[in-house]
N, C-alpha and C positions, 0 to 999 in steps of 0.2 A: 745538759738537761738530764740523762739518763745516772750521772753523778750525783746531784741531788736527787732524783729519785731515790736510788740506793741509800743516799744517806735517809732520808726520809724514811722511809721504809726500815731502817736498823735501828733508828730512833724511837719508832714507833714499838718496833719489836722488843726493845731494852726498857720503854716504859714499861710495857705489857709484864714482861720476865720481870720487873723489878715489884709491880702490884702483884702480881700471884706469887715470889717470894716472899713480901710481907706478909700477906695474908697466911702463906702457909706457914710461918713463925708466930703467928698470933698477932698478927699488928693490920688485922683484919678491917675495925672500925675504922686505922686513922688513913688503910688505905683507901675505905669507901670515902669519907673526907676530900681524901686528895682530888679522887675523881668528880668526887661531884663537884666541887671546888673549878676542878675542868672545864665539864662537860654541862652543868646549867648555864654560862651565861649563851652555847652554841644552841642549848634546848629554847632557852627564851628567845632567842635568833628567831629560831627554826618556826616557835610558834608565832611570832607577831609578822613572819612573814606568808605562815599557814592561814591569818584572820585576814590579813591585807588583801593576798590574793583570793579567799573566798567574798570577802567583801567586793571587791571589785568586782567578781564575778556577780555576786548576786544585784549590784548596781547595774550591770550590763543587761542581768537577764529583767530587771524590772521597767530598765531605760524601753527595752525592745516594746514588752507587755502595753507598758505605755503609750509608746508611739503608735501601736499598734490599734488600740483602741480609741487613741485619737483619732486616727484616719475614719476608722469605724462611726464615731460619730460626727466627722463632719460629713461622710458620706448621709448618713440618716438625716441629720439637718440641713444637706441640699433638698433631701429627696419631703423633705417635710415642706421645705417652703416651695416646692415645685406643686406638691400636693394642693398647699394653701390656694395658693394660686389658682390650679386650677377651678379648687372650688369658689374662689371669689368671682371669678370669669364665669363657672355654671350660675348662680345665686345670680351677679349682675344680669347674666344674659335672659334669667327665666324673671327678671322683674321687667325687662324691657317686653318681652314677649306677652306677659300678663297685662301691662298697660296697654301694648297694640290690642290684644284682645278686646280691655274693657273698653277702647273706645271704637271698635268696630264693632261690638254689642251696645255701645249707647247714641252710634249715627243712625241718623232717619232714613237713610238710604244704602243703596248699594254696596261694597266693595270688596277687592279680592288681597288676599296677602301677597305679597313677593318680596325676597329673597335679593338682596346686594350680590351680582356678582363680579361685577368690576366696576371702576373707576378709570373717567377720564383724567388724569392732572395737567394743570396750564400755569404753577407755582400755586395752585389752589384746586380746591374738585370742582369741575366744569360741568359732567352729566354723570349721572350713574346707569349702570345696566341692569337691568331685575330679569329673576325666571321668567314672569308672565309675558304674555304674547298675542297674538289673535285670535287665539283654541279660547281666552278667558274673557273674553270681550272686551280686550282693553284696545282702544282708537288714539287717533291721535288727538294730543290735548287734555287727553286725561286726566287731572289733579292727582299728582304724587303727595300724601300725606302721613304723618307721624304724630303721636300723641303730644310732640312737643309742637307741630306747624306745621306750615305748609315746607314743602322739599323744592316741588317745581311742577313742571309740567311735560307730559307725554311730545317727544317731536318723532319719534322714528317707532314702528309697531313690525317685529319682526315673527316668523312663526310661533317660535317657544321664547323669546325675550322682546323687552321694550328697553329703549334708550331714554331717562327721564332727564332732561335741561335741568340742573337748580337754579336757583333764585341769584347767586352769584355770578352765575354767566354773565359780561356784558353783555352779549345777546337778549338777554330777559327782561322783560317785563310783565306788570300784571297791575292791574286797577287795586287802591288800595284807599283807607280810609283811618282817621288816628282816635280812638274808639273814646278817650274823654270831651273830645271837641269836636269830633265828626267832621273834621278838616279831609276833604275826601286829598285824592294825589296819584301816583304812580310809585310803585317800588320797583326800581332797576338794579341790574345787577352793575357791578361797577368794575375796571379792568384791578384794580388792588386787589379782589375776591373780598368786598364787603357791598353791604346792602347801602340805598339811597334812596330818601319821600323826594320825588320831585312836585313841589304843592304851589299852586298860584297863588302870590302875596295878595296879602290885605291885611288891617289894620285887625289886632284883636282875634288874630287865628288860633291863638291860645296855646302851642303846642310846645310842651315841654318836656326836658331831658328826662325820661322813662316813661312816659308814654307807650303805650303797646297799639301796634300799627295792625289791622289782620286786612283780610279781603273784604272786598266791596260787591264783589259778584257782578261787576260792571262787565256788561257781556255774554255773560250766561256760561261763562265758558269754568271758571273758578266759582266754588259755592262764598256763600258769602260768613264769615265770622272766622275764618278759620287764621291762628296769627301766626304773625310773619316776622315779628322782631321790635325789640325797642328802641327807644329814639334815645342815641347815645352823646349826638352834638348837630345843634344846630346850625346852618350855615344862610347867614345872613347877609343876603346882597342887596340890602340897602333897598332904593326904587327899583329893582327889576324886577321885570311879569315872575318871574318864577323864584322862591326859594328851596332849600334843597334841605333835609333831616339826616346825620346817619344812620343807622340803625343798627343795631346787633341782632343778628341773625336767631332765630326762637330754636333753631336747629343747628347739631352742631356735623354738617353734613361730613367734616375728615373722619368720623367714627359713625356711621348709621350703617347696620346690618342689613334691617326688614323695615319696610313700609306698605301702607295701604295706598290704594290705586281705585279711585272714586269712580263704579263703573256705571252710577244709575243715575239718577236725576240732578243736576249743577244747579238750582236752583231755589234750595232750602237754605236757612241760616245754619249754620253748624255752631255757633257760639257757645250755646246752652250746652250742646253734647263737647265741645274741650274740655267745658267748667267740669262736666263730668266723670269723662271719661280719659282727659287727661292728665 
């Protein structure tokens, strides 16, 4: 190795010695020739690997700029649709709360608002919990209602919360009636978590599939108009005393927040003020 150097190197130096002889004899031009003749094709080398590697370079540094910016905006458009979000959640929630309003300003009697704050589940919601309590006069039996129907019924009245039954409990019942045919019944709750008319047959009962079923106020205990669900299929037992409706529920109690809690008189029709105010 260090033999080829050497030769390299006296090679190098005998070019050298041999262009500055020419040139100093006058053979100046055909020595710049020679050289350039050399030393352009290692300058074009040199340059096309000067643009490669700034190229590259500047691809690397736009790749980053890039990427970088990307992340930037998918951060802004998570946080845009989290936004969205929440204001569709505000907007929804202040239209449900505007309905309870308008139809506790369009019932004829009493009531207090309360507040969802738990839930029973049994593969469906069983009873719900509200703020109010016995400080607000609510008793047991109370009618829990919503601008879409009735919810249920008061069974447990604790200092600052009440335990409302829904309508889906098989535990439940409540006097009901099918508002085109006045075919009065019971709507029970049923172990599936859907509603059911249980209504004594006869001939000509009229009752058909969408029907809307509300309360009968049979009792005094439920005001009377307030509905409960439509009649989604009926079930026909032939001669026996009783046949059976099902219904779909007028509420959809897996999402109910707030409800009103009917603290004054059960014994008004409320019909007119749903058409209203619901």
């Amino acid at each position: 190795m260090r033999v080829r150097a050497v030769l390299l190197l006296a090679t190098i130096s005998l070019v050298c010695l041999l262009l500055l002889t020419l040139q100093f004899r006058g053979y100046g031009a055909g020595a710049d020739d020679v050289l350039a003749f050399a030393t352009t094709p290692i300058q074009a080398a040199l340059a096309r690997i000067n643009r490669t590697a700034v190229g590259v370079w500047s691809t690397y540094e736009d790749w980053k700029s890039v990427r970088t910016e990307n992340i930037r905006l998918r951060e802004e458009a998570r946080q845009l649709r989290i936004d969205a979000l929440r204001v569709t959640e505000m907007a929804e929630e202040n239209r449900r709360l505007r309905r309870l309003l308008a139809l506790k300003e369009a019932l004829p009697l009493a009531t207090v608002s309360g507040e969802v704050i738990a839930r029973e589940w049994g593969g469906w919601v069983r009873s719900l919990t509200v703020n109010r309590g016995r400080g607000d006069n609510v008793t047991r039996l109370t009618a829990a209602i919503t601008p879409d129907g009735l919810v249920g019924r008061v069974v447990d009245v604790r200092p600052g919360a009440s335990v409302v039954q829904v309508l889906t409990d098989p535990a439940s019942a409540v006097g009901a009636h099918v508002v085109s045919s006045r075919t009065p019944g019971i709507v029970e709750g049923d172990p599936r978590g859907t509603l059911r008319l249980k209504y004594m047959a006869r001939d000509g009962s009229g009752i058909q599939v969408g029907d809307l079923v509300v309360t009968s106020g049979a009792g005094g205990v439920v005001p009377r108009g307030i509905p409960i669900g439509h009649v989604r299929a009926i079930d026909d037992r032939g001669s026996a005393l009783f046949h059976y409706a099902l219904l779909e529920p007028a509420v959809d109690f897996s999402r109910l927040d707030a409800l009103l809690l009917v603290v004054g008189e059960s014994d008004r029709d409320l019909a007119a003020a749903f058409a209203r105010g619901g």
